[in-house]
C-alpha positions as CSV (number, residue, x, y, z in Angstrom):
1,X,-49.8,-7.3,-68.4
2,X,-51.0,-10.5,-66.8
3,X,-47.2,-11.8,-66.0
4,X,-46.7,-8.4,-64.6
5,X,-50.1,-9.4,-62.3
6,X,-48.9,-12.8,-62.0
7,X,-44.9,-11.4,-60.7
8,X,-46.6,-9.2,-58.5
9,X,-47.8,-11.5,-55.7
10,X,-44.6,-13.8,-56.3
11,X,-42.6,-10.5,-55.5
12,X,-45.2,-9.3,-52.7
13,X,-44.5,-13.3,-51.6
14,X,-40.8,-12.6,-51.4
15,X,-40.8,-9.4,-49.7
16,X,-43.0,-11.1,-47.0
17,X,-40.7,-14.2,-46.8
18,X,-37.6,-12.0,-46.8
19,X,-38.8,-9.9,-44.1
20,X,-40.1,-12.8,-41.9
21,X,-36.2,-14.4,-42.1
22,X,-35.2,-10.7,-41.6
23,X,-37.9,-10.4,-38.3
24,X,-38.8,-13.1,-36.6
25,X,-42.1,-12.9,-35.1
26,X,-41.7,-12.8,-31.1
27,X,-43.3,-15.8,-29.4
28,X,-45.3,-14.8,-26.2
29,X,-43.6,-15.1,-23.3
30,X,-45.1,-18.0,-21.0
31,X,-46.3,-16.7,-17.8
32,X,-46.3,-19.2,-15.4
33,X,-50.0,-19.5,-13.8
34,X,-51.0,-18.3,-10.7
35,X,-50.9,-20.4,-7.6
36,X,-53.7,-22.6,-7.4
37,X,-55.1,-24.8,-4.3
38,X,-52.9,-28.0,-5.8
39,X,-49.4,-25.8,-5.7
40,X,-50.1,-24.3,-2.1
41,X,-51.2,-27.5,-0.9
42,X,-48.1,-29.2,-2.1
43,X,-45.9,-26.9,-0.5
44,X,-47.9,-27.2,2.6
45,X,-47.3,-31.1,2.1
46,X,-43.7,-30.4,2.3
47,X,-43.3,-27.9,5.1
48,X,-45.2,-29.7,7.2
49,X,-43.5,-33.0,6.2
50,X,-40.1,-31.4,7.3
51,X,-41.3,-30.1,10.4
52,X,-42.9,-33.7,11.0
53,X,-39.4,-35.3,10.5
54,X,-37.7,-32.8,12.4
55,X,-40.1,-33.4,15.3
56,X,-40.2,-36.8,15.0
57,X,-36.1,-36.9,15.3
58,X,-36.9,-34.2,18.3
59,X,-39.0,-37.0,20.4
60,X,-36.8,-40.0,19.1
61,X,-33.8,-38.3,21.1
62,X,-35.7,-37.2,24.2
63,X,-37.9,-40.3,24.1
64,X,-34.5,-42.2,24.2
65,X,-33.0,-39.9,26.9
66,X,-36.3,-40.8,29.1
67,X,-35.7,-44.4,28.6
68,X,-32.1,-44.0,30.1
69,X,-30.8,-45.2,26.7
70,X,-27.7,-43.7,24.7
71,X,-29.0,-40.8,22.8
72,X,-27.6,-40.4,19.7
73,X,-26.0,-43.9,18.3
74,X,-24.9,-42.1,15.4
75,X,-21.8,-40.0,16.6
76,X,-18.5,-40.6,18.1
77,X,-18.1,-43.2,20.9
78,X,-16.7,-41.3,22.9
79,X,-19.2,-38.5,23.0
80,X,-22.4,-41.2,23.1
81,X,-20.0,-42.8,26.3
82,X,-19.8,-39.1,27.9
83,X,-23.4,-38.5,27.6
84,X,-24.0,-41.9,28.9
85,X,-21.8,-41.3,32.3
86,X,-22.9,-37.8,32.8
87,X,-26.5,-38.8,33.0
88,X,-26.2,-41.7,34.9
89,X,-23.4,-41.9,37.1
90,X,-24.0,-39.6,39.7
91,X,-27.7,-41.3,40.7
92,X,-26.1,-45.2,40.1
93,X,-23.4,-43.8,43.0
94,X,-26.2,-42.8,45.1
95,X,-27.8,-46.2,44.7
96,X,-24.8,-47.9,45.1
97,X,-24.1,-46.0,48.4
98,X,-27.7,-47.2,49.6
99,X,-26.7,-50.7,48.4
100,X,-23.4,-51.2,50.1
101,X,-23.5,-48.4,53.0
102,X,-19.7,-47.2,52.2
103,X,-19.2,-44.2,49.7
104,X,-15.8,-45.2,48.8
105,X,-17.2,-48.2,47.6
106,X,-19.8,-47.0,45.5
107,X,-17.4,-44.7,44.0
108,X,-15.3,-47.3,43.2
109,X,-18.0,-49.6,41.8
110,X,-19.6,-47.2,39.8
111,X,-15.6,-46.1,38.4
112,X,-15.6,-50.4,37.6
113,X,-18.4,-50.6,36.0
114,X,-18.0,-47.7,33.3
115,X,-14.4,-48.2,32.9
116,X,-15.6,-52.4,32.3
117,X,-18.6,-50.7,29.8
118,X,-15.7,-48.2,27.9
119,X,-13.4,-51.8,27.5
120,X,-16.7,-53.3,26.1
121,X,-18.5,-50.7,24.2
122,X,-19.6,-52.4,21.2
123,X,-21.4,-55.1,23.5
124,X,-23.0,-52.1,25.7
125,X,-23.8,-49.8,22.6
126,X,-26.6,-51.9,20.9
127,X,-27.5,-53.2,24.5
128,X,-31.4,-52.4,24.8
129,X,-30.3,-50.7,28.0
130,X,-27.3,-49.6,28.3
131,X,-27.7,-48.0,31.5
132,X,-29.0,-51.5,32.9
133,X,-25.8,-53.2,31.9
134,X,-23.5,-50.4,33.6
135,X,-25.7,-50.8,37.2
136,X,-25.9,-54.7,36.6
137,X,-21.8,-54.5,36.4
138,X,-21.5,-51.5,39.7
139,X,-23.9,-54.0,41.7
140,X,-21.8,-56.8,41.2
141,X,-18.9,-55.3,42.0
142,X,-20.2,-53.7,45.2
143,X,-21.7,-56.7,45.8
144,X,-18.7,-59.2,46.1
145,X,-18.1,-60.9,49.4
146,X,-14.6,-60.2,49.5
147,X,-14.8,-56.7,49.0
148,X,-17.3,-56.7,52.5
149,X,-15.2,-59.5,54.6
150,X,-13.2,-56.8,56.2
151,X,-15.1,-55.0,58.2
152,X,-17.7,-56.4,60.7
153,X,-21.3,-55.5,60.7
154,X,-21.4,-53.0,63.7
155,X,-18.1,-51.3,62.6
156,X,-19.3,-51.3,59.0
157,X,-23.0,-49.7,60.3
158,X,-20.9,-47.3,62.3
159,X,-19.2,-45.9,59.3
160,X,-21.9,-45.5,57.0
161,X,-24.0,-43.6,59.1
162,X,-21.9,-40.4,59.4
163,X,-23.1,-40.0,56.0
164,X,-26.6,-39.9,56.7
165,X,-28.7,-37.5,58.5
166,X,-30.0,-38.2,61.6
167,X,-33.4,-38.2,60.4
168,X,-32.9,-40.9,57.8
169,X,-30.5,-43.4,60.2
170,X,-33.7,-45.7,60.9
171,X,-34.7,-46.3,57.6
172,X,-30.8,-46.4,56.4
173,X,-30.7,-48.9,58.9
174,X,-33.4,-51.0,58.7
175,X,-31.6,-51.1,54.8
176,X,-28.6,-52.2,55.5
177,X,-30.0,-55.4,58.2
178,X,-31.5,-57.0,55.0
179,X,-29.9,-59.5,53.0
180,X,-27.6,-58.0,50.2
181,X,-30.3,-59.8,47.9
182,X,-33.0,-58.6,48.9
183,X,-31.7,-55.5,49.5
184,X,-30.6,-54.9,45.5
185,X,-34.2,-56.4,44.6
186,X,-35.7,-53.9,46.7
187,X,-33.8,-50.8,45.7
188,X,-34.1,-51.7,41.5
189,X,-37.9,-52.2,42.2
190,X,-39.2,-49.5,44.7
191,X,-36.2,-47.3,44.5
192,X,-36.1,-47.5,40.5
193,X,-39.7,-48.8,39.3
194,X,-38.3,-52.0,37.6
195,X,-40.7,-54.9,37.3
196,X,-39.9,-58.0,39.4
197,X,-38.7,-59.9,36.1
198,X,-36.3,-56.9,34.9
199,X,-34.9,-57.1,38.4
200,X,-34.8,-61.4,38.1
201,X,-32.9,-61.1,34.7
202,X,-30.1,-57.6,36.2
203,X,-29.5,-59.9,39.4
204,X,-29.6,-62.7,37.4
205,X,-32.2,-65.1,39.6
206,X,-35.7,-66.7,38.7
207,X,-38.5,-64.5,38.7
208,X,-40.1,-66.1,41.4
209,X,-37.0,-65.7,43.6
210,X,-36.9,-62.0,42.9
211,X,-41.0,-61.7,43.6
212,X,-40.0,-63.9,46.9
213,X,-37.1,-61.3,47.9
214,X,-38.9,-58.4,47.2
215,X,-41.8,-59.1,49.0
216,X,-40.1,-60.2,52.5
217,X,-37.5,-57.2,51.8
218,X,-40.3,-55.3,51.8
219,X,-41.9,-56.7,55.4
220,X,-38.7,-56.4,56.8
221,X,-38.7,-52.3,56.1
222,X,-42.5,-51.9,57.4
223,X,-41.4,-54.1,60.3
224,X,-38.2,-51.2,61.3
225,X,-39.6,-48.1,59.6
226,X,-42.3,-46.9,61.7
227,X,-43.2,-44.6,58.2
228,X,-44.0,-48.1,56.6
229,X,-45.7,-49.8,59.4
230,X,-49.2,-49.1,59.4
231,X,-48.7,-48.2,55.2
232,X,-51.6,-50.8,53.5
233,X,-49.7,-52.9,51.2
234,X,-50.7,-51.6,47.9
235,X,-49.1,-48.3,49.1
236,X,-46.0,-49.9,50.5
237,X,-44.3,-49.9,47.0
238,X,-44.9,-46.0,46.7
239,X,-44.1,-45.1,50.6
240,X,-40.8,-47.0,49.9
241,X,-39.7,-45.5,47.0
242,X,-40.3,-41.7,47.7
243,X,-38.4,-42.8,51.6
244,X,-35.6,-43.9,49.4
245,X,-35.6,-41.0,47.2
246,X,-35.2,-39.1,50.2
247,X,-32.2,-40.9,51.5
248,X,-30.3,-40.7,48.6
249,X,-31.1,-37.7,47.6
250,X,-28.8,-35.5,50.2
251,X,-25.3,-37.9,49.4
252,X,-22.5,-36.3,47.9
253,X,-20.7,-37.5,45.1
254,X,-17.5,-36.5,43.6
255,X,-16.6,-38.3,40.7
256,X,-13.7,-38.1,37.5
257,X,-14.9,-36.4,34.3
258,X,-15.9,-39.3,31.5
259,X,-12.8,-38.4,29.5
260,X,-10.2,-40.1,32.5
261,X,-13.0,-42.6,32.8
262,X,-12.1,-43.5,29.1
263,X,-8.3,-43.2,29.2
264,X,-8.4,-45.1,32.8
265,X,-10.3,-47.6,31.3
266,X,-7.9,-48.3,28.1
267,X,-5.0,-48.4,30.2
268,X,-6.5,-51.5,32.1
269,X,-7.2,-53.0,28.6
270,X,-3.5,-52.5,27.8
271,X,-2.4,-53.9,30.8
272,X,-4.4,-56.8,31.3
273,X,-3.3,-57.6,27.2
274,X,0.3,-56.9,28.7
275,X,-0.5,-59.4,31.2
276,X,-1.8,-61.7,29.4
277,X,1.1,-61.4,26.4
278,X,3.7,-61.6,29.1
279,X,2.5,-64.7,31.1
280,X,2.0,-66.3,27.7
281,X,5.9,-65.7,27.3
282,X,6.6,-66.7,30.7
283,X,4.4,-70.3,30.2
284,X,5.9,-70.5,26.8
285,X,9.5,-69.6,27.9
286,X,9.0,-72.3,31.0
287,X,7.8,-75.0,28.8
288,X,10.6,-74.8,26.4
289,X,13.1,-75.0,29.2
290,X,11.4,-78.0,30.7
291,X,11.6,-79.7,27.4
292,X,14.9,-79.0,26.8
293,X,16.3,-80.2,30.0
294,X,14.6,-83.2,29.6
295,X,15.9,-84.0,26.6
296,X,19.5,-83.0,27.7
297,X,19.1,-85.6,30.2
298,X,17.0,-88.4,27.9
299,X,20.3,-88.7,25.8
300,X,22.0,-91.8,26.0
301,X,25.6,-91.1,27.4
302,X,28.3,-93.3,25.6
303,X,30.8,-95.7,28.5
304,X,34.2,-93.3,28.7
305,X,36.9,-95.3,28.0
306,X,39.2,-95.9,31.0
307,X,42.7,-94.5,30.6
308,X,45.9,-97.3,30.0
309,X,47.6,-98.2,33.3
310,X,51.3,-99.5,33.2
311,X,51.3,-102.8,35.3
312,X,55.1,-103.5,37.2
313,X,56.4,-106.8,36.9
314,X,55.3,-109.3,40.1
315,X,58.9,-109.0,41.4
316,X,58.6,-105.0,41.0
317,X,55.4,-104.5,42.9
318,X,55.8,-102.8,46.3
319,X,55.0,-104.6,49.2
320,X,55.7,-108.1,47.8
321,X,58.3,-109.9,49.6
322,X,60.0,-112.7,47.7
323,X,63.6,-115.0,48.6
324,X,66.6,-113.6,47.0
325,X,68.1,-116.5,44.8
């Protein structure tokens, strides 16, 4: 009797053990916990740290476009280079035209000086300005003396001022009797709002010299412009600027889309390396020749024997008289 009471919790043991490997018990599920201020706040933290960088990205690019700078360095060349002529190229024409009074020279400046920035691009596209470099490159072109020597200074005044109303001749006038140095100091300061040294280091002069141009440029206009005469001088600057705002504003310009721009541009690269390659040749070609011939004529020449000549006898020679023996 007491091994049947022993056997029977061993066999109520079993059964339990066999029916726990037959059914598992089911674990609880875990529920996951209900939001809490730390989970919201962190996906607060990074909404609002994607809308940050995607703001901050946002001002980068317009603060760039402000500062007249290419606006996204990341993409294609050619696109940044577009964007870049686009923006800039029809107001540098219009300062240009104010700069040299002829509009098919500022056309062709401004066409020089992007083309010259498209053969350079990896100096202009981590230039601080690249915008700077392209009007520093127009200015000097329209600039040059030789490109001016042609026409005199009445017939050149004549010309430019079918482009101008009538209102704005005095002023356009007045703008064209000033030095062409004091003249671009003028225009990049009051007609752009550069600082004297920016202006010193684009027209590459001391600062002092630019301060010195800018401020008897700027007495020469009040002189002329009956606008600027009785202006104090601390509003001179302003008066200036919004006069030459004015004249430049109504000036036409027609210029190529950037993609010729581009393609004119490499075609001058290949032909100027063409150019180059073939007077290379030429100087090469020339050298060798000059060598050669002098050495064809450094060589020593050996004597040329003279050919035999048969001798008659003395009593055979002609002309020789002797006495018959």
């Amino acid at each position: 009797m007491s091994g049947e009471r022993e056997d029977a919790p061993r066999a109520d043991g079993d059964e339990q053990a066999r029916s726990g490997r037959s059914e598992p018990a089911e674990s609880p599920e875990p529920q996951s916990p209900p939001p809490g201020p730390a989970s919201g706040s962190a996906s607060a933290e990074a909404a609002s740290g994607s809308v940050s960088v995607s703001v901050e990205a946002a001002a980068a690019e317009t603060g760039s476009a402000e500062a007249g700078s290419v606006p996204d360095v990341r993409g294609c060349a050619a696109d940044v280079f577009d964007r870049l002529h686009d923006r800039h190229a029809p107001s540098l024409t219009r300062q240009v035209f104010l700069l040299c009074g002829r509009p098919s020279l500022a056309r062709r400046s401004v066409g020089h000086a992007f083309r010259l920035a498209w053969q350079r691009w990896p100096e202009v596209a981590v230039d601080p300005d690249p915008a700077g470099w392209v009007r520093a490159a127009a200015y000097r072109y329209a600039l040059a003396p030789w490109r001016n020597f042609r026409l005199s200074g009445p017939l050149r005044h004549a010309r430019a001022m079918r482009n101008v109303p009538p209102g704005d001749r005095g002023l356009f006038d007045a703008l064209l009797r000033l030095p062409p140095s004091y003249r671009a100091v003028v225009l990049l300061c009051d007609g752009l709002g550069l600082d004297p040294a920016d202006a010193a280091a684009e027209v590459e002069a001391s600062s002092a010299a630019a301060a010195g141009r800018l401020r008897r440029g700027r007495a020469a206009l009040a002189e002329r412009v009956p606008e600027l005469r009785d202006a104090a001088d601390g509003q001179l600057p302003a008066l200036t600027a919004a006069l030459l705002g004015q004249l430049a504003a109504p000036q036409p310009v027609t210029l190529p889309p950037a993609p010729r721009v581009r393609r004119l541009g490499a075609l001058r690269s290949w032909g100027a390396t063409a150019a180059a390659l073939g007077l290379t040749a030429s100087l090469a070609a020339a050298g060798f020749t000059l060598v050669a011939s002098d050495d064809e004529r450094n060589v020593p020449r050996l004597p040329v024997p003279k050919k035999p000549s048969a001798t008659l006898a003395p009593d055979r020679q002609p002309g020789r008289l002797l006495p018959v023996i």
